[in-house]
KEKOL-530676 format. One record per residue: residue number from 1; residue in three letters; x, y, z of N, C-alpha, C, CB in turn. Coordinates in steps of 0.1 Angstrom, whole numbers, always signed. Glycine has a CB too. Example, Ala and Ser with C-alpha at 12.3 -4.5 7.8 and 13.67 -1.06 7.14 Angstrom:
BEGIN
1; Ala; +132; -57; +78; +123; -45; +78; +132; -33; +78; +113; -45; +90
2; Ser; +128; -22; +71; +137; -11; +71; +129; +0; +79; +141; -6; +57
END
This chain:
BEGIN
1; Unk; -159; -33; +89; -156; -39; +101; -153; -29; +112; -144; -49; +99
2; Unk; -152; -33; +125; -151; -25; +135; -133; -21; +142; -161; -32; +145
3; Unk; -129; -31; +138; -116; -28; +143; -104; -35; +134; -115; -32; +158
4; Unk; -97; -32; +128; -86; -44; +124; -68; -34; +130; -87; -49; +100
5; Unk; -62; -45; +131; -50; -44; +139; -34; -52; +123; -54; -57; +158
6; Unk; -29; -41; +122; -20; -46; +110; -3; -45; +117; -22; -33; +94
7; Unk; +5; -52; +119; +15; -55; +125; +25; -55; +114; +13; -66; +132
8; Unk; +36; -51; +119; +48; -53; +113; +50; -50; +97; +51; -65; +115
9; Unk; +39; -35; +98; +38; -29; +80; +50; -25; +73; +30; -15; +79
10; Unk; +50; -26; +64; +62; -25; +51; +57; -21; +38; +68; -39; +48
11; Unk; +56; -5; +36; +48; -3; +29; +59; +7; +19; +34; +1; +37
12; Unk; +57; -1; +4; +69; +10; -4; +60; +14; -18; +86; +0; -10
13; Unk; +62; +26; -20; +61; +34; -32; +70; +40; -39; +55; +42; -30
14; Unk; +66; +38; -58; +78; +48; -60; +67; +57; -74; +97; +37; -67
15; Unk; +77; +68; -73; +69; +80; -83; +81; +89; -87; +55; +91; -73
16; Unk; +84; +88; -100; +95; +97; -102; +109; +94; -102; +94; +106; -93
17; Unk; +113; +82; -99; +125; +79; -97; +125; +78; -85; +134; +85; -101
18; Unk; +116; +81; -74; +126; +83; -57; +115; +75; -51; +129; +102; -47
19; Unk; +119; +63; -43; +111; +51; -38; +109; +60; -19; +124; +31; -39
20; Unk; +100; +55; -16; +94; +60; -7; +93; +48; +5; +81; +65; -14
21; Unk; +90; +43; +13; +91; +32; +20; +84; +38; +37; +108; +26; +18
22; Unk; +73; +36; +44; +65; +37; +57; +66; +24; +61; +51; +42; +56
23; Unk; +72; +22; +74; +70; +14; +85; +62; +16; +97; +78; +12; +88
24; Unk; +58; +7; +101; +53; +8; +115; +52; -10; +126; +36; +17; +110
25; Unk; +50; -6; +134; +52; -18; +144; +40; -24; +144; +57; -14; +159
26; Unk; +28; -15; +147; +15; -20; +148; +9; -8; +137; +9; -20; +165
27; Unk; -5; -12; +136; -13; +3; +132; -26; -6; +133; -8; +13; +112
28; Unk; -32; +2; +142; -46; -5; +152; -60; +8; +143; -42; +0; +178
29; Unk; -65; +2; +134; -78; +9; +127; -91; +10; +138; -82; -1; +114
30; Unk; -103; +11; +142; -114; +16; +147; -119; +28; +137; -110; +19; +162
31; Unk; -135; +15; +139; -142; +22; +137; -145; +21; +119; -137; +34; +145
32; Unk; -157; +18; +116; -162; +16; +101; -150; +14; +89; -172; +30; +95
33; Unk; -142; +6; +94; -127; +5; +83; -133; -6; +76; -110; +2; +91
34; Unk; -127; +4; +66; -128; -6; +53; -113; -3; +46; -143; +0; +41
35; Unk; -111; -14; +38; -95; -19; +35; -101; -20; +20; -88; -35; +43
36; Unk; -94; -13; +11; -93; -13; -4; -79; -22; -11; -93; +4; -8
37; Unk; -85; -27; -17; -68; -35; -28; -71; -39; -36; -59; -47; -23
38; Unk; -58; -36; -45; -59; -49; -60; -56; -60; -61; -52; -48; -70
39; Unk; -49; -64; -55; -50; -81; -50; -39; -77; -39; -45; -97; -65
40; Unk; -46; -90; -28; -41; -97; -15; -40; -109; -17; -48; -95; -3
41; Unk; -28; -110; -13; -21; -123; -11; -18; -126; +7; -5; -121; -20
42; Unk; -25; -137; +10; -18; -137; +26; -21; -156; +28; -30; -122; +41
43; Unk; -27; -155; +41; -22; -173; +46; -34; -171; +53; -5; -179; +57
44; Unk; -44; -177; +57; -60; -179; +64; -60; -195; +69; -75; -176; +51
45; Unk; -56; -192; +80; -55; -207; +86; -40; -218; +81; -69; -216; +80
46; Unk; -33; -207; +76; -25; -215; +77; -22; -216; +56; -32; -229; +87
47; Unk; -35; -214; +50; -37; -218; +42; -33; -206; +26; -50; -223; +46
48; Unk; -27; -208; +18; -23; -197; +10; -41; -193; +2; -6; -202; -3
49; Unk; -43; -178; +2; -49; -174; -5; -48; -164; -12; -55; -175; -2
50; Unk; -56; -159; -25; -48; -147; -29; -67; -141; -35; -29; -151; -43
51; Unk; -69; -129; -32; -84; -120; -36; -79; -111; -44; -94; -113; -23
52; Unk; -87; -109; -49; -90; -94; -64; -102; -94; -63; -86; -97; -84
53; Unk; -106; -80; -70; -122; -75; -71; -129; -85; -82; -124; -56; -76
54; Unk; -118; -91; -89; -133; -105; -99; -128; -115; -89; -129; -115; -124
55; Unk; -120; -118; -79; -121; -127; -71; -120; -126; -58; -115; -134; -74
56; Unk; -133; -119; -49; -131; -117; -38; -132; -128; -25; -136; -108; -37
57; Unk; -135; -127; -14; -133; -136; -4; -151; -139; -5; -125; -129; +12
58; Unk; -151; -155; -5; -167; -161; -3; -171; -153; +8; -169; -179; +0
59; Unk; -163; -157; +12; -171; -152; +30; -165; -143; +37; -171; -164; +41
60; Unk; -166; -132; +47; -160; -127; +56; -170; -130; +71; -158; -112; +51
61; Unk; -162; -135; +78; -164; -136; +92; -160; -125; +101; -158; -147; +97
62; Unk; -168; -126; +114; -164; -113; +124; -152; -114; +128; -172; -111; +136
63; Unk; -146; -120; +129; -134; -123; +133; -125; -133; +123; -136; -127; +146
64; Unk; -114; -130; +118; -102; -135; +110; -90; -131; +112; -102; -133; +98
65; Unk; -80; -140; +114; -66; -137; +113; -60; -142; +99; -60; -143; +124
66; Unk; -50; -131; +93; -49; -132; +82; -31; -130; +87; -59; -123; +73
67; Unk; -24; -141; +83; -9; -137; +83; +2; -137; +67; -3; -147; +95
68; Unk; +10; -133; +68; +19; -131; +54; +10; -122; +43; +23; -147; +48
69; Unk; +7; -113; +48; +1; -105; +40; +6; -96; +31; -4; -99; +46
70; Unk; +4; -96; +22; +8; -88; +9; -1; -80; -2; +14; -96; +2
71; Unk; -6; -69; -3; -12; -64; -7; -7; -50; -22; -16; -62; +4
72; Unk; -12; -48; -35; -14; -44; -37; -22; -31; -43; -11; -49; -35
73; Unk; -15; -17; -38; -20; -8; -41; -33; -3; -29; -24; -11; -54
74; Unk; -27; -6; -14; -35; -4; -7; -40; +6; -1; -34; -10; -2
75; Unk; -50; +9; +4; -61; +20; +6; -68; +18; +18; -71; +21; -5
76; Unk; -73; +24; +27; -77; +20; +40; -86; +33; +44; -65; +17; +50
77; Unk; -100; +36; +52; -105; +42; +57; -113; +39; +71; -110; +45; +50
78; Unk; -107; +50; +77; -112; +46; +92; -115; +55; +102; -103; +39; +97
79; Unk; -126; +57; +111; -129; +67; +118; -116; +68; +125; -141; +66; +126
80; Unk; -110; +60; +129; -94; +63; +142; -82; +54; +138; -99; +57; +163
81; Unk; -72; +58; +137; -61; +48; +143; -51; +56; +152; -52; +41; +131
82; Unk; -44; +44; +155; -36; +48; +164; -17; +39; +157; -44; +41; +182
83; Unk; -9; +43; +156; +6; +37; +153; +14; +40; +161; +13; +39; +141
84; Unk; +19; +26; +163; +34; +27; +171; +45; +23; +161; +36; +14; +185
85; Unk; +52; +34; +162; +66; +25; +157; +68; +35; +143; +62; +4; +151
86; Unk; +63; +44; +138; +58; +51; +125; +74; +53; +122; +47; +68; +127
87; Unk; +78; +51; +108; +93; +51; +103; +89; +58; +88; +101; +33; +101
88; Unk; +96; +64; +81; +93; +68; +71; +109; +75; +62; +81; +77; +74
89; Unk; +109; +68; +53; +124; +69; +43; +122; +71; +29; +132; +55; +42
90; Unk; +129; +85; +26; +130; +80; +7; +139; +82; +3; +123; +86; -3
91; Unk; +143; +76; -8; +155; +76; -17; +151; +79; -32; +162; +62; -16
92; Unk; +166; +84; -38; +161; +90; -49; +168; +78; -62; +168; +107; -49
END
């Protein structure tokens, strides 16, 4: 896809005992992004859905809004982004 726009990220890891946790306000992708995961969970119209790689999305349209998003183990590539808001915490 050409652009996707992720809002109000909440993103936690842990390795070792010490949990890791990135925020951000926005984070605006451009450019050939592609989004990797082990399953997503989010709301498409309103409507709960949840994808994995044996169960991915029938369809992708050029345009989708996807809200209450929840993702596992996520991965992202993209010629550009841009973040406002970048927060970053760890604890042991």
């Amino acid at each position: 896809m050409s652009k996707a726009v992720l809002k109000d990220v909440d993103q936690v890891a842990e390795r070792g005992g010490v949990t890791s946790r990135t925020t951000t306000g926005s984070l605006s992708l451009n450019g050939g992004v592609v989004m990797y995961t082990t399953k997503m969970s989010a709301k498409l119209l309103g409507v709960p859905v949840t994808f994995t790689p044996a169960h991915p999305p029938p369809l992708t349209l050029p345009y989708m809004v996807m809200t209450d998003v929840v993702s596992e183990r996520p991965s992202v590539r993209a010629d550009g982004a841009a973040i406002d808001g970048l927060g970053i915490s760890t604890r042991a």
